[in-house]
N, C-alpha and C positions, 0 to 999 in steps of 0.2 A: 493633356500633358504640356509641362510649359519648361521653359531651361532658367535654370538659377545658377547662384551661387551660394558660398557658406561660406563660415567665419575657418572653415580647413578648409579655404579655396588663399588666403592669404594668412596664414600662422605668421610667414616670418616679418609679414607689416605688420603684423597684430603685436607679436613678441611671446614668447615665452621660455618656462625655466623650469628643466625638469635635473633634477637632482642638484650637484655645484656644477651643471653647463645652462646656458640662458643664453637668449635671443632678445634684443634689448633696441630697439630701433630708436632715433632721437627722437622722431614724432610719431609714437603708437597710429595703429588706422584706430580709428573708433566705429560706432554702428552706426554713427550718422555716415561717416567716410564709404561704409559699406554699402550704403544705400545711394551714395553717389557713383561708386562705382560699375553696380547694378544699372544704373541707368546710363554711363559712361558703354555700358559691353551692350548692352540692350537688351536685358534678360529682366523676366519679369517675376522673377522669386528669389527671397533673400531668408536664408533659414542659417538663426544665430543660434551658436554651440556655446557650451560652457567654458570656453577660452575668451571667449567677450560675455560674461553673463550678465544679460538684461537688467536683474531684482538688484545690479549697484548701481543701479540709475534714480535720480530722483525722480518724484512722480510729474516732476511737470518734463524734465528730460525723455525720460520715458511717452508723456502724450505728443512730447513734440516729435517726436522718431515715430509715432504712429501715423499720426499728420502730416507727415513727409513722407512716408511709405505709401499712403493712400493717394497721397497729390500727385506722385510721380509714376499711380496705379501698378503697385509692387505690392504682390501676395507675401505676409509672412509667413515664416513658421516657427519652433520654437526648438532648441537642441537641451538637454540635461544627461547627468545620468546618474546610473541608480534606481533601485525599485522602492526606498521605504515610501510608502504609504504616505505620509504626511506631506514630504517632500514633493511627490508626482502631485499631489493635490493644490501645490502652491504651485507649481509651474504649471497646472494646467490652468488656473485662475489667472494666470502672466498671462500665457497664450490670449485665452477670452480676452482678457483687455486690450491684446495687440491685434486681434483680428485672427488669429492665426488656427487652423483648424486641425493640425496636423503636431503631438507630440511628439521628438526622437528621445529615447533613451537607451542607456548600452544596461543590460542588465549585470548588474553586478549589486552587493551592499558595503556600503563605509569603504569604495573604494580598491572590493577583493571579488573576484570570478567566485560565480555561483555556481552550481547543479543544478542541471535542469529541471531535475525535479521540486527544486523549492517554488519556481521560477511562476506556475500557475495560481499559486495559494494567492502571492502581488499581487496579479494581474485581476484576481477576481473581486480583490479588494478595492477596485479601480473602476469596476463596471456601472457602478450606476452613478459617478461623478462624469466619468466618458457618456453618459445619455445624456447626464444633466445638461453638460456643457454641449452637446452636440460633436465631440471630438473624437479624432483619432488617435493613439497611441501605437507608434512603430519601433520596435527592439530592433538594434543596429546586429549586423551577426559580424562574428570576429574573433567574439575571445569564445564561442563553443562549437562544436562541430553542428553545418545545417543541420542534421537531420535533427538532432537534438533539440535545438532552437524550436523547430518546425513542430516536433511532439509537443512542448511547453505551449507554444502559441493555440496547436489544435486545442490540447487539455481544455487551456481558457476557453475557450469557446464560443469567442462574438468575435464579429466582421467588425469591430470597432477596434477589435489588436491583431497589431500583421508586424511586418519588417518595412525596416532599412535598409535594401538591399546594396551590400557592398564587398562584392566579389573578391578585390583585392585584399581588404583583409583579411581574410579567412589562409588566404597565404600563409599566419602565424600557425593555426592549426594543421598545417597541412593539406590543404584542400585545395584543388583545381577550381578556379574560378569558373570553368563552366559545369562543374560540377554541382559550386555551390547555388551558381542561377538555375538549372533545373529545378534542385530541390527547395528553395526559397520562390521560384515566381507565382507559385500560388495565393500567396502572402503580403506579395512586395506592393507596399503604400507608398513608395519613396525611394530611386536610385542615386547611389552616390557614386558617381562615375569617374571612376580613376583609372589614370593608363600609367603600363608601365613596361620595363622590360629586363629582363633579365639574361646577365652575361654570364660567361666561365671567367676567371682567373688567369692569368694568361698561363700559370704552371696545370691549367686544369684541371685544379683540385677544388672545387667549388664553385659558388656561384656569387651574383651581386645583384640585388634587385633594386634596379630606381624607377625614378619617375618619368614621366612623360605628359608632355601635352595631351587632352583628351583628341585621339586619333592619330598618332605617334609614334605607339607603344607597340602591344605583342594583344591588345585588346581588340579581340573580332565585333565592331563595331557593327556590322546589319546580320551577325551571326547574333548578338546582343538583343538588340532592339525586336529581331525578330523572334527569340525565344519570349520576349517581354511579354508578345502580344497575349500572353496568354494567363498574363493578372486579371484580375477582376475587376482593380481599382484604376482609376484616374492619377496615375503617378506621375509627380515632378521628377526632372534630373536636374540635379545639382554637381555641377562641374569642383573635384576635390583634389588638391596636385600635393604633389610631392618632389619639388626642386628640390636639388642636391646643393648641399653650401657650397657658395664659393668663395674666392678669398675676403671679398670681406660685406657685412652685410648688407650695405648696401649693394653691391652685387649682387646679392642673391636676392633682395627683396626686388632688383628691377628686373631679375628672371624670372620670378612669379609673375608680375604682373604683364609680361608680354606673353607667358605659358597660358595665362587666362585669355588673353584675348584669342591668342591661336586656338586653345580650344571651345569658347566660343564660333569661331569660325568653322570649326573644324564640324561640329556636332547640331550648326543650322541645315544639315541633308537631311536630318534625323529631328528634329525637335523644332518643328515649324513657329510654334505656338500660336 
């Protein structure tokens, strides 16, 4: 087990733009920026998502972030998402090149929540490129309910496809995050460990859920780690936050970056490496 980070450990240095609202920083981080940063917090795993994707890199950009990655002895990994066939097939060929052993993907197709029942036909389509390469393949859970997730994943049927595990999302379905690590730790190849906490309204009529530095939050930390013990796999935690905007972005991009470091700190009782 080793502690990292991801390219959703700094979204708002990264930038982005989801509908007509955007996040737009004067100097984007980049993946080299990320790899500095990794080494800056002193975490030795750096797994890039599809908010920074690798395949726009040129090939010598690209060898040189390999080579920087290994010199500074920082494991990758590789983030996509999406189940078409073709697609997992070029990212897993990214991966290979970058070193990286370990796929994430969120299952969905062109973009829209699947059934879980479509969800094994993919994965089996997948199996003998995951031998070829030597690789794993982990579905992030979020947009379906575990247990659902956990039938598709059995279905497939090889120790080469597991989960993402990431408790807080599953928040969107309705589901107790220690709920959903019960039913996912069988599986889980990869935690994405996000804290967070949730208030009333002051007329209390609802609620508000934010973020939190990793150990912060309303997350049972060796209630967590100690349900873990009970994967099978060698799983990374990769430290993922969720600052709240503040007034302007730079504000908010300099509360990301000291929310990482506190949870770095916070999550060395736990994650020796």
């Amino acid at each position: 087990m080793k502690l990292g980070i991801n390219t959703y450990t700094f979204m708002w240095s990264i930038g982005f733009q989801f509908g007509d609202r955007a996040a737009r920083p004067a100097r984007p981080m980049t993946a080299f920026d990320l790899l500095g940063k990794a080494r800056e917090l002193g975490v030795r795993v750096v797994q890039v998502g599809p908010n920074l994707p690798l395949d726009r890199l040129a090939a010598a950009e690209l060898d040189a972030f390999t080579a920087q990655a290994q010199a500074w002895n920082i494991d990758l990994e590789l983030g996509t998402r999406g189940l078409e066939t073709d697609h997992l097939r070029r990212q897993l060929a990214l991966a290979q090149r970058i070193g990286a052993r370990l796929l994430r993907t969120i299952p969905e197709l062109s973009g829209q929540l699947v059934a879980a029942q479509v969800i094994p036909g993919y994965l089996a389509a997948l199996l003998s490129a995951l031998e070829a390469s030597d690789m794993v393949l982990a579905l992030e859970n979020g947009n379906l309910p575990a247990a659902e997730l956990r039938w598709a994943i059995e279905a497939a049927g090889s120790p080469r496809i597991g989960v993402v595990l990431d408790m807080v999302n599953s928040l969107a379905v309705s589901e107790g995050w220690k709920q959903v690590t019960e039913t996912l730790v069988p599986q889980t190849m990869c935690l994405h460990l996000k804290d967070f906490t949730v208030r009333r309204f002051w007329n209390m009529m609802g609620f508000t859920v934010e973020g939190r530095p990793a150990g912060a939050g309303q997350i049972d930390l060796p209630w967590l780690f100690n349900a873990l013990k009970a994967s099978p796999y060698d799983y990374n935690v990769i430290i993922e936050l969720w600052p709240p905007e503040q007034t302007t972005l730079e504000e908010t991009i300099a509360l990301e970056h000291v929310w990482a470091a506190e949870s770095v700190a916070n999550l060395r009782r736990y994650v020796k490496d």
